[in-house]
N, CA, C and O of each residue as an XYZ file, in Angstrom:
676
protein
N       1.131     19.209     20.005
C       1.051     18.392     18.800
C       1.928     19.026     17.732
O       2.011     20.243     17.571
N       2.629     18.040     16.957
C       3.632     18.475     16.301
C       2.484     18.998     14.704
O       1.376     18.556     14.401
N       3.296     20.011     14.024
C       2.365     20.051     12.837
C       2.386     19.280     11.743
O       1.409     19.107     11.014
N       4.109     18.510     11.490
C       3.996     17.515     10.537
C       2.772     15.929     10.947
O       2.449     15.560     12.077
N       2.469     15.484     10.003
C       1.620     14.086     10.406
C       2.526     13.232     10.059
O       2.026     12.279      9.461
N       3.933     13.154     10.212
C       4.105     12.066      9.984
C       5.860     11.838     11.215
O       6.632     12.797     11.197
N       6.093     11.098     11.753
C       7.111     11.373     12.598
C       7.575      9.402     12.960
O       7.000      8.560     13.651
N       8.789      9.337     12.141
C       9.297      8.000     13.128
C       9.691      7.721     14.245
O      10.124      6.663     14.702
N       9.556      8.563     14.627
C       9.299      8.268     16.400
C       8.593      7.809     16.584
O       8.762      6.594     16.678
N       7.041      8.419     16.818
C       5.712      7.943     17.301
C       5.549      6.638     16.462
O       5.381      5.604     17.109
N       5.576      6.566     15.204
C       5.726      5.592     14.393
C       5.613      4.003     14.805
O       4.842      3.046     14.878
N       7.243      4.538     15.066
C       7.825      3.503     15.651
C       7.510      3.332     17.426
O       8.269      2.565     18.017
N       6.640      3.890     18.078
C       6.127      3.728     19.291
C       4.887      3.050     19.135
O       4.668      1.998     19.735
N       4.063      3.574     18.375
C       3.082      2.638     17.282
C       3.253      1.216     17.214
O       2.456      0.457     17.767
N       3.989      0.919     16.735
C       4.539     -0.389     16.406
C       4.949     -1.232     17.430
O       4.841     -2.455     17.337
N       5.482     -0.583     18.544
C       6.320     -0.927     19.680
C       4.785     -1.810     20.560
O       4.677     -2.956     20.995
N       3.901     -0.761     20.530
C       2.670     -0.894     21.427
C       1.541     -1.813     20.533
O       0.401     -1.353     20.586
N       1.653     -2.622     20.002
C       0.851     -3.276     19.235
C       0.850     -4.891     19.883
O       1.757     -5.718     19.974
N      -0.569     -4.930     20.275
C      -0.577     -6.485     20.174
C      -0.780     -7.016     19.210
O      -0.642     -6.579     18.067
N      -1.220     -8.270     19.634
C      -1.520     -9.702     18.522
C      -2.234     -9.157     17.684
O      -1.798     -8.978     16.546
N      -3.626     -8.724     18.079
C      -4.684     -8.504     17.297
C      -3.775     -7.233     16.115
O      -4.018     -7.649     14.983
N      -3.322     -6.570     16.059
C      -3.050     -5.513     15.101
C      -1.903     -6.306     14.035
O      -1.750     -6.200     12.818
N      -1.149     -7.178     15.116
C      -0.194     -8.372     14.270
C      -0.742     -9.244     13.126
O      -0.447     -9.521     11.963
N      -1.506     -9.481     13.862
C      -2.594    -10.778     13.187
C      -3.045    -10.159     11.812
O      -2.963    -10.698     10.708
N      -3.620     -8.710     12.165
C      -4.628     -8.094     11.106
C      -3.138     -7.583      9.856
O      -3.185     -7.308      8.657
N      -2.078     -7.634     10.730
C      -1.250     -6.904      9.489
C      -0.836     -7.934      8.437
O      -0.649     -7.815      7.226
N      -0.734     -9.145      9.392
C      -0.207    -10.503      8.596
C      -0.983    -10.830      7.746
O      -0.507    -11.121      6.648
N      -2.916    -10.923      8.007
C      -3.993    -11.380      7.132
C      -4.084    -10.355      5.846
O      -4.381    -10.753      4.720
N      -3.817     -9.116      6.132
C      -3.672     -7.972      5.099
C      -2.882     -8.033      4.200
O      -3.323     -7.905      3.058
N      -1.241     -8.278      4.435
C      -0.348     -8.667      3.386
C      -0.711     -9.801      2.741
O      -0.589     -9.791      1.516
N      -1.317    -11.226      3.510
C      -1.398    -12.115      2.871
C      -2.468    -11.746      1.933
O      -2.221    -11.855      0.732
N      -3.598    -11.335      2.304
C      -4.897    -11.213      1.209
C      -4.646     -9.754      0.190
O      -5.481     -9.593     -0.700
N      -3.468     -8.664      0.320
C      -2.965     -7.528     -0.957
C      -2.097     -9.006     -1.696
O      -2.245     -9.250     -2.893
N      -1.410     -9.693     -0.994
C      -0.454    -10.598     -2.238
C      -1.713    -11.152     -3.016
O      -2.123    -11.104     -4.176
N      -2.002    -11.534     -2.184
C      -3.155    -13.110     -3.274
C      -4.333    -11.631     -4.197
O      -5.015    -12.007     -5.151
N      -4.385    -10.542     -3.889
C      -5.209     -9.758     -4.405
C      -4.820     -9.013     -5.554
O      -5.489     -8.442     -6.415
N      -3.410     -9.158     -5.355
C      -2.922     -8.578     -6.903
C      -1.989     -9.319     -7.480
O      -1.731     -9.383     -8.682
N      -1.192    -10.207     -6.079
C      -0.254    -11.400     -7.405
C      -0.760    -12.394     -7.794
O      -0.036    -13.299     -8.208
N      -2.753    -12.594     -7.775
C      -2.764    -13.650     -8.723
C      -3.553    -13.008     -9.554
O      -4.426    -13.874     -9.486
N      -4.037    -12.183    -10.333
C      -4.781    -11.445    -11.101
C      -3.460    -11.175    -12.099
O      -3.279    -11.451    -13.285
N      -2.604    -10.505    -11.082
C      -1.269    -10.329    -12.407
C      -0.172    -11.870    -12.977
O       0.802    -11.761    -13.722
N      -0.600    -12.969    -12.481
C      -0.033    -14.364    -11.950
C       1.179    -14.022    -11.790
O       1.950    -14.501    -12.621
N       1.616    -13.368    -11.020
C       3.122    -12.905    -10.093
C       2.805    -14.477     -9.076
O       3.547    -15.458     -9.033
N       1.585    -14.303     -8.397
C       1.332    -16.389     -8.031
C       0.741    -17.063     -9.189
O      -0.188    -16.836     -9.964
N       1.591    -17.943     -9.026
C       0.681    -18.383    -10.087
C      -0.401    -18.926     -9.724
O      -0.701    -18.941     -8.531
N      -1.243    -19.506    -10.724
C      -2.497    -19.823    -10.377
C      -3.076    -20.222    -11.640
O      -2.557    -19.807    -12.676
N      -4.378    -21.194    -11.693
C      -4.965    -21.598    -12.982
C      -5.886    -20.480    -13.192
O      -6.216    -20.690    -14.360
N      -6.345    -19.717    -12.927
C      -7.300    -19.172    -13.334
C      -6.832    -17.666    -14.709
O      -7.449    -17.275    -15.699
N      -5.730    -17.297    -14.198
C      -4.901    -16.309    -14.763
C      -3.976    -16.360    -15.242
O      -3.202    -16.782    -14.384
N      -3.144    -16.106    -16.667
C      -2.090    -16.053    -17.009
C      -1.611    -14.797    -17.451
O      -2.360    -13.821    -17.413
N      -0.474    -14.711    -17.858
C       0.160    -13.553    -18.733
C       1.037    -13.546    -20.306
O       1.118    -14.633    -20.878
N       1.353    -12.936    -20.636
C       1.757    -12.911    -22.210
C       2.673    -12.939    -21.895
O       3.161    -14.065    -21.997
N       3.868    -11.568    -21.145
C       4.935    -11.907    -20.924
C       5.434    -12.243    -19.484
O       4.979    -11.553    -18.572
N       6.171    -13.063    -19.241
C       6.861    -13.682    -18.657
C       7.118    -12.462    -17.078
O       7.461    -11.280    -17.060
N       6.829    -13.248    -16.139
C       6.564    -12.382    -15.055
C       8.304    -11.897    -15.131
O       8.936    -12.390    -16.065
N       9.009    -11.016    -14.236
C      10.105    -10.253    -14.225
C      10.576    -10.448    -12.617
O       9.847    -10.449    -11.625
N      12.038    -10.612    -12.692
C      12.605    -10.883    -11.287
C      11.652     -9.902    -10.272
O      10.843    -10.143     -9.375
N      12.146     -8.761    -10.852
C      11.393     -7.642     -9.573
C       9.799     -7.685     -9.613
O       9.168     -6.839     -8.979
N       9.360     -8.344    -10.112
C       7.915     -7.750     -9.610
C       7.663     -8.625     -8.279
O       6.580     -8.300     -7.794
N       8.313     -9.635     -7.527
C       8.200    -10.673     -6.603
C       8.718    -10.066     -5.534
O       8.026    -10.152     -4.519
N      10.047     -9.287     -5.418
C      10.368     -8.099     -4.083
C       9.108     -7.015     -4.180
O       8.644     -6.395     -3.223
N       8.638     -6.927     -5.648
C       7.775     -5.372     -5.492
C       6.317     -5.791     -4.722
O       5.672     -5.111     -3.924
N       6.035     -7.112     -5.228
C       4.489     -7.791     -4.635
C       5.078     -7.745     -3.497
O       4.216     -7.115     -2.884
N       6.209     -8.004     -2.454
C       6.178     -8.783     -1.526
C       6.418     -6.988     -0.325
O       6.015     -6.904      0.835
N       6.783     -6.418     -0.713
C       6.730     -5.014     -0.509
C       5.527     -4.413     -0.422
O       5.083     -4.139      0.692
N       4.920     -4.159     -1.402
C       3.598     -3.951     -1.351
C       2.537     -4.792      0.092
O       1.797     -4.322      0.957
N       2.917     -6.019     -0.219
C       1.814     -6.571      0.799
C       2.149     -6.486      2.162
O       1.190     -6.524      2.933
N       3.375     -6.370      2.694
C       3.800     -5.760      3.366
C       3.580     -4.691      4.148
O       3.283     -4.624      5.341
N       3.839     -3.518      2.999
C       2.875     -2.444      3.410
C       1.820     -1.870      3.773
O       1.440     -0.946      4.493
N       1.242     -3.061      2.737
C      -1.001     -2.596      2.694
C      -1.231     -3.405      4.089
O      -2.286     -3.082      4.635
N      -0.500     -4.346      4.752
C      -1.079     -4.893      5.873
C      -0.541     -3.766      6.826
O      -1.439     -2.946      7.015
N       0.128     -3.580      7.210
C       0.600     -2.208      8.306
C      -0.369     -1.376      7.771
O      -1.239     -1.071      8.587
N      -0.486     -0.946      6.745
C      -1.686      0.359      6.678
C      -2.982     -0.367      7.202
O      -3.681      0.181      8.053
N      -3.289     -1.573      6.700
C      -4.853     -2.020      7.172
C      -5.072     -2.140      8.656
O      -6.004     -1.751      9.360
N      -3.739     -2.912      8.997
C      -3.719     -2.653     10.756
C      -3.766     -1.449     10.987
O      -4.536     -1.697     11.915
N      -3.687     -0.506     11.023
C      -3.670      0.611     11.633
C      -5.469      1.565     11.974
O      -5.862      2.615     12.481
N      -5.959      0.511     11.392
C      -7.844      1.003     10.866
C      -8.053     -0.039     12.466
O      -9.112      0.201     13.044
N      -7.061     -1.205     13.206
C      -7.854     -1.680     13.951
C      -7.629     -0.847     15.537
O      -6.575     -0.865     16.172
N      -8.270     -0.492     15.748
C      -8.336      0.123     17.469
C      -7.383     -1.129     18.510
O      -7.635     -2.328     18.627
N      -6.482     -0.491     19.027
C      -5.657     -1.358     19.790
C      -5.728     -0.712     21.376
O      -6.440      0.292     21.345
N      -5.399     -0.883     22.242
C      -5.470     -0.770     23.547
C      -5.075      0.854     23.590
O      -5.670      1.260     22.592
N      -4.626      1.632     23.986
C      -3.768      2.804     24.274
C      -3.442      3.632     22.854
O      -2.657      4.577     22.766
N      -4.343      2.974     21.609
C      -4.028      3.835     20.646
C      -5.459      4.702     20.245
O      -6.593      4.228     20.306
N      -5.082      6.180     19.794
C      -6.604      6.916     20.097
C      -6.907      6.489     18.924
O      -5.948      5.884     18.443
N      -8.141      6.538     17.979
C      -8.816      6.966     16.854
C      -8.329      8.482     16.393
O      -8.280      9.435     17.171
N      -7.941      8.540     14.842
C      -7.553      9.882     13.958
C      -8.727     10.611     14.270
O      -9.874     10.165     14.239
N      -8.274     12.084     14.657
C      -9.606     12.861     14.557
C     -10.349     12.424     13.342
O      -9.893     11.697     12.460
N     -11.746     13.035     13.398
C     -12.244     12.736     11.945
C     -12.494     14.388     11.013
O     -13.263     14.449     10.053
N     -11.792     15.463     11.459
C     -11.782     16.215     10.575
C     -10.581     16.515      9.716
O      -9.371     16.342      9.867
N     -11.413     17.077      8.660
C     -11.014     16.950      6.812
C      -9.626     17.090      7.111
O      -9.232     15.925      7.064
N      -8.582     17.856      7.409
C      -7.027     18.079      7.809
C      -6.385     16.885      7.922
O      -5.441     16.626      7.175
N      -7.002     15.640      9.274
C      -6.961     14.963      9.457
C      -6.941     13.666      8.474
O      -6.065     12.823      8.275
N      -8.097     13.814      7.999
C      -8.518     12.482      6.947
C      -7.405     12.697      6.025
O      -6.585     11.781      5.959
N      -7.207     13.792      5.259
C      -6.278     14.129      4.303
C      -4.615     13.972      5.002
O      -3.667     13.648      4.287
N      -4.487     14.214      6.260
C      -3.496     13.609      6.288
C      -2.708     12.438      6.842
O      -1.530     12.111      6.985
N      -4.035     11.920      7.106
C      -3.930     10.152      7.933
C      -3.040      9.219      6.775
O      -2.127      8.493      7.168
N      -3.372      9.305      5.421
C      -2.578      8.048      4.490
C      -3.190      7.465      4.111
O      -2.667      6.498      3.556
N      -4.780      7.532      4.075
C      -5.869      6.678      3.930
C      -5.959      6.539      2.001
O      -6.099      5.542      1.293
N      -5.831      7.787      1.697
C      -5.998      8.553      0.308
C      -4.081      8.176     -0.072
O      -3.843      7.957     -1.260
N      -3.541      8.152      0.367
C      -1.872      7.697     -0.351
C      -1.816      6.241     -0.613
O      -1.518      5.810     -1.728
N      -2.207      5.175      0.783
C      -2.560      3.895      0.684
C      -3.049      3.112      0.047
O      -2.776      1.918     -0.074
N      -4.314      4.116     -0.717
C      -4.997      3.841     -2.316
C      -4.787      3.666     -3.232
O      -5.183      2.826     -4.040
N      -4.118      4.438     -3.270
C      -3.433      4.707     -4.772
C      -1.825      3.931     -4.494
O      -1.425      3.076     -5.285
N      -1.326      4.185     -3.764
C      -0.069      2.982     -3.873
C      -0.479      1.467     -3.644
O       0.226      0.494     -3.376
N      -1.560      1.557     -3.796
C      -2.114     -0.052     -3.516
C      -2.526     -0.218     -4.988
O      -1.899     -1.135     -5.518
N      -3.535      0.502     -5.933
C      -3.380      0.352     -7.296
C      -2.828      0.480     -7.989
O      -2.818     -0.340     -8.907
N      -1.925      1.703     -8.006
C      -0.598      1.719     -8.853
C       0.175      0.573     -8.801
O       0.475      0.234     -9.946
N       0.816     -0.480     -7.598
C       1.241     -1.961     -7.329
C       0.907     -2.793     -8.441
O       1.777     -3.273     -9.167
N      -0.869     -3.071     -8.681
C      -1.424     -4.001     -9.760
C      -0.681     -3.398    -11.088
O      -0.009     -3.964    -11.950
N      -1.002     -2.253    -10.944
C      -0.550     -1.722    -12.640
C       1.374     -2.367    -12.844
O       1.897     -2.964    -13.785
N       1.900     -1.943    -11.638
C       3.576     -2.347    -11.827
C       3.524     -3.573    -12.203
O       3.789     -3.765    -13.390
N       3.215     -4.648    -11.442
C       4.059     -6.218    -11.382
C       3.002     -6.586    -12.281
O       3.341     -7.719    -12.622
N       1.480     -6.210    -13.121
C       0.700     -6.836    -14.317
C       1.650     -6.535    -15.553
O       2.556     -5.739    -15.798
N       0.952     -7.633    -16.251
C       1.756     -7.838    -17.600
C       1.549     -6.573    -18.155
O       0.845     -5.685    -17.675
N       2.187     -6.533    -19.176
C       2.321     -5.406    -19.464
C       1.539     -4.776    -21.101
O       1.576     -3.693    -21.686
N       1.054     -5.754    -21.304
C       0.474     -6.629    -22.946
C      -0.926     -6.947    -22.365
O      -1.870     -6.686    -23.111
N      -1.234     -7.519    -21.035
C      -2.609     -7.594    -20.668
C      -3.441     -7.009    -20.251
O      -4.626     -7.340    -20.241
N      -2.865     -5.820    -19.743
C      -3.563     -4.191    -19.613
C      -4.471     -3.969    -20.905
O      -4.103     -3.809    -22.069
N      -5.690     -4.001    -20.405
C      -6.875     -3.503    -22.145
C      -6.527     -2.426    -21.954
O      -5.788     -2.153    -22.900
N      -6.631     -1.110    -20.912
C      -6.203      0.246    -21.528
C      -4.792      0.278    -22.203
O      -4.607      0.615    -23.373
N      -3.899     -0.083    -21.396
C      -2.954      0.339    -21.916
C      -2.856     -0.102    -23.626
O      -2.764      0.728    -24.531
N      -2.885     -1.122    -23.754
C      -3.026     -1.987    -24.950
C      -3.819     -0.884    -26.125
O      -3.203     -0.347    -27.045
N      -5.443     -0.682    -25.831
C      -5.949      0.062    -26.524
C      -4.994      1.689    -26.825
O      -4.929      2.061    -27.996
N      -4.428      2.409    -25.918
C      -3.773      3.213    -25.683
C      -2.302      3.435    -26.700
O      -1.831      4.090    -27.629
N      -2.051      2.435    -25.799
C      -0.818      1.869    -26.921
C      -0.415      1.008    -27.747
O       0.560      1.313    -28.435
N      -0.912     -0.044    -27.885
C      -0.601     -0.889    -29.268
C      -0.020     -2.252    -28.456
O       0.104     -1.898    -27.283
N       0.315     -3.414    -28.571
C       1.120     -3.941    -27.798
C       2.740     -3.392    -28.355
O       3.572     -3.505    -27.455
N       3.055     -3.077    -29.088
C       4.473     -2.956    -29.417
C       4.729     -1.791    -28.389
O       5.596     -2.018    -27.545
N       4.151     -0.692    -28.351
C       3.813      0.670    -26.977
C       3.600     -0.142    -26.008
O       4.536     -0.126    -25.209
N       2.885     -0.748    -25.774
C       2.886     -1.227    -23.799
C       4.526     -2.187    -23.960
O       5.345     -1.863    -23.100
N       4.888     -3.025    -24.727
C       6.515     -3.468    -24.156
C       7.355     -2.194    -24.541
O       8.040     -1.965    -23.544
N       7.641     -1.225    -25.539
C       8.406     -0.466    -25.563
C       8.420      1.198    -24.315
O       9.333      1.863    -23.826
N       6.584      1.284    -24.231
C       7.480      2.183    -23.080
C       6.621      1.999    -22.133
O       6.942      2.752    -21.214
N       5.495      1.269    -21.803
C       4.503      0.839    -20.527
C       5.589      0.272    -19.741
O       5.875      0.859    -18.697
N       6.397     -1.020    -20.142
C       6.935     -2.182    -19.258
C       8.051     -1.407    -18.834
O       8.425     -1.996    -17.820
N       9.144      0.014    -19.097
C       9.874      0.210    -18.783
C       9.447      1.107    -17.671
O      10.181      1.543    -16.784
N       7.968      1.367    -17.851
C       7.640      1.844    -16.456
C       7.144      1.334    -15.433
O       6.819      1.931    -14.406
N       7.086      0.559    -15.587
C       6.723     -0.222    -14.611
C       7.082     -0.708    -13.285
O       6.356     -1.045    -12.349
N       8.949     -0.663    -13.445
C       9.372     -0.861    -12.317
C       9.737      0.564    -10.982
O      10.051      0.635     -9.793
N       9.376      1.700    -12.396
C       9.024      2.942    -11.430
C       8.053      2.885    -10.480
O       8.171      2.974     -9.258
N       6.443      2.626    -11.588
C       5.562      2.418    -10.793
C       5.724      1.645     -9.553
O       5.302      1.984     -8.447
N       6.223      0.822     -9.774
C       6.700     -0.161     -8.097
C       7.402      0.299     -7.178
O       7.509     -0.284     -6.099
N       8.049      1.518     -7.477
C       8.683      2.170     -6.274
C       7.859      3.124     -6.081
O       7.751      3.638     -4.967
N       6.961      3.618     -7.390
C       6.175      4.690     -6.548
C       5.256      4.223     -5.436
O       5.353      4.469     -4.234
N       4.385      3.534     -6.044
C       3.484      2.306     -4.986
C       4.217      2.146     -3.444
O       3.506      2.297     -2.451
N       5.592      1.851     -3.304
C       5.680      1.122     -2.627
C       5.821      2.795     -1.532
O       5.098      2.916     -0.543
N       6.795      3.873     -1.922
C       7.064      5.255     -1.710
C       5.499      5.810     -0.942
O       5.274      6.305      0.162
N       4.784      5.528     -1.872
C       2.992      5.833     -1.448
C       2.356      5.102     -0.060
O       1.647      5.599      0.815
N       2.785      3.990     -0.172
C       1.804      2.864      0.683
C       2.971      3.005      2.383
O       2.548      2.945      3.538
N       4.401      3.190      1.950
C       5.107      3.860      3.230
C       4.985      5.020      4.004
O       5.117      5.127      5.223
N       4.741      5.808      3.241
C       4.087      7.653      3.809
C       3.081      7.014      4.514
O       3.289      6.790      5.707
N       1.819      6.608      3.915
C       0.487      5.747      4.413
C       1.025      4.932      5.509
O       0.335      4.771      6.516
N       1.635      4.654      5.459
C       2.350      3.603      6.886
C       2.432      4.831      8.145
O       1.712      5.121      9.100
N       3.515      5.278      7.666
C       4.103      6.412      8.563
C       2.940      7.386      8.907
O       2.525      7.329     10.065
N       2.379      8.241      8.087
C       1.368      8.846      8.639
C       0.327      8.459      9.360
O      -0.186      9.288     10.112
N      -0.262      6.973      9.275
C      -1.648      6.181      9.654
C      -0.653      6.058     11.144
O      -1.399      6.406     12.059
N       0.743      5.695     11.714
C       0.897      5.247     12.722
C       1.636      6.106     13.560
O       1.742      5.888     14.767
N       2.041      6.860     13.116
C       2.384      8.245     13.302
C       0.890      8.957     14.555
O       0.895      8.999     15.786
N      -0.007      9.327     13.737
C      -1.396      9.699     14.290
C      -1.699      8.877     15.063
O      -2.774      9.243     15.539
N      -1.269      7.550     15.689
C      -2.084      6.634     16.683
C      -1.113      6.733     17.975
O      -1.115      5.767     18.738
N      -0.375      7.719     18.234
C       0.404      7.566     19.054
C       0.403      9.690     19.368
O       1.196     10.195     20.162
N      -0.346     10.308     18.780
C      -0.604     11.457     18.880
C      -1.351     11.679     20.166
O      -2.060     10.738     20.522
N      -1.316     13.105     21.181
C      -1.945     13.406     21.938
C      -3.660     13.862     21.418
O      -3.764     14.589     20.430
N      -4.343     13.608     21.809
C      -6.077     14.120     20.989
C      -5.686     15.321     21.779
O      -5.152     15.459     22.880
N      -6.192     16.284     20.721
C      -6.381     17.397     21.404
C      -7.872     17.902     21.241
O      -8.511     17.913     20.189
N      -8.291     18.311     22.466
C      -9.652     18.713     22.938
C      -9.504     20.308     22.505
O      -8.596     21.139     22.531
N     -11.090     20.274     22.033
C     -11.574     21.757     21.758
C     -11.785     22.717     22.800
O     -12.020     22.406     23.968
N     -11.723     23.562     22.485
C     -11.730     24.932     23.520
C     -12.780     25.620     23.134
O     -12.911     25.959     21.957
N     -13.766     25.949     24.177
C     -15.132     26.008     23.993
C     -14.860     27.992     23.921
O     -15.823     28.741     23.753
């Protein structure tokens, strides 16, 4: 076993060895991260939600990236034919992607949301502060998210294509 957790090889052998069912679950995953954060931020639109300012070219590659991603990470939670289960000790958990996947999955909402409809930020900063220096971060945040939720890719599929290694009594 290699010591890094994360390797595009196996990765991509991962991927190679996937049926329907892990397809299916990656497709239902992107579709339900889009509808889970692009209509709350109305990146979709939708009646229930609006925004102050005017959604931004990139937040529609950054949603569509994101959901993308969070479905490959969610597939990877489903047991497929020839792929083992992550050990379950702490080394492991910490370096499966489970904990990166998280947080590049919330950091996402914070990028492509308005930037004026954030109550913290707002309280924080003023609205004249959330457009002068919240919104210019924002499109960072979207690469960080997206940087986060790919490691989480790579590491979650990376580990499903690993040898288990048995304890030595």
């Amino acid at each position: 076993m290699s010591s890094s957790p994360r390797s595009f090889r196996r990765a991509g052998e991962a991927l190679r060895g996937w049926r329907s069912r892990q397809w299916t679950v990656a497709g239902a995953g992107a579709l339900a991260t889009a509808v889970l954060v692009g209509a709350p931020t109305d990146v979709v639109p939708n009646p229930l939600f609006g925004r102050s300012v005017p959604v931004q070219w990139w937040n529609y590659p950054a949603l569509a990236v994101t959901a993308v991603l969070a479905g490959i990470v969610l597939s990877t939670y489903v047991r497929g034919p020839a792929v083992r289960e992550p050990s379950s000790s702490p080394e492991s958990r910490a370096a499966d992607g489970g904990r990166l996947g998280a947080i590049g999955g919330v950091l996402s909402f914070f990028a492509v949301g308005c930037p004026v409809c954030n109550k913290l930020v707002l309280v924080l900063l003023g609205a004249s502060g959330a457009l002068s220096y919240w919104a210019p971060l924002q499109p960072l945040l979207a690469v960080l998210s997206a940087v986060l939720l790919a490691e989480a890719a790579l590491r979650r599929l990376s580990s499903q294509t690993e040898c288990p290694v048995t304890p030595s009594a």
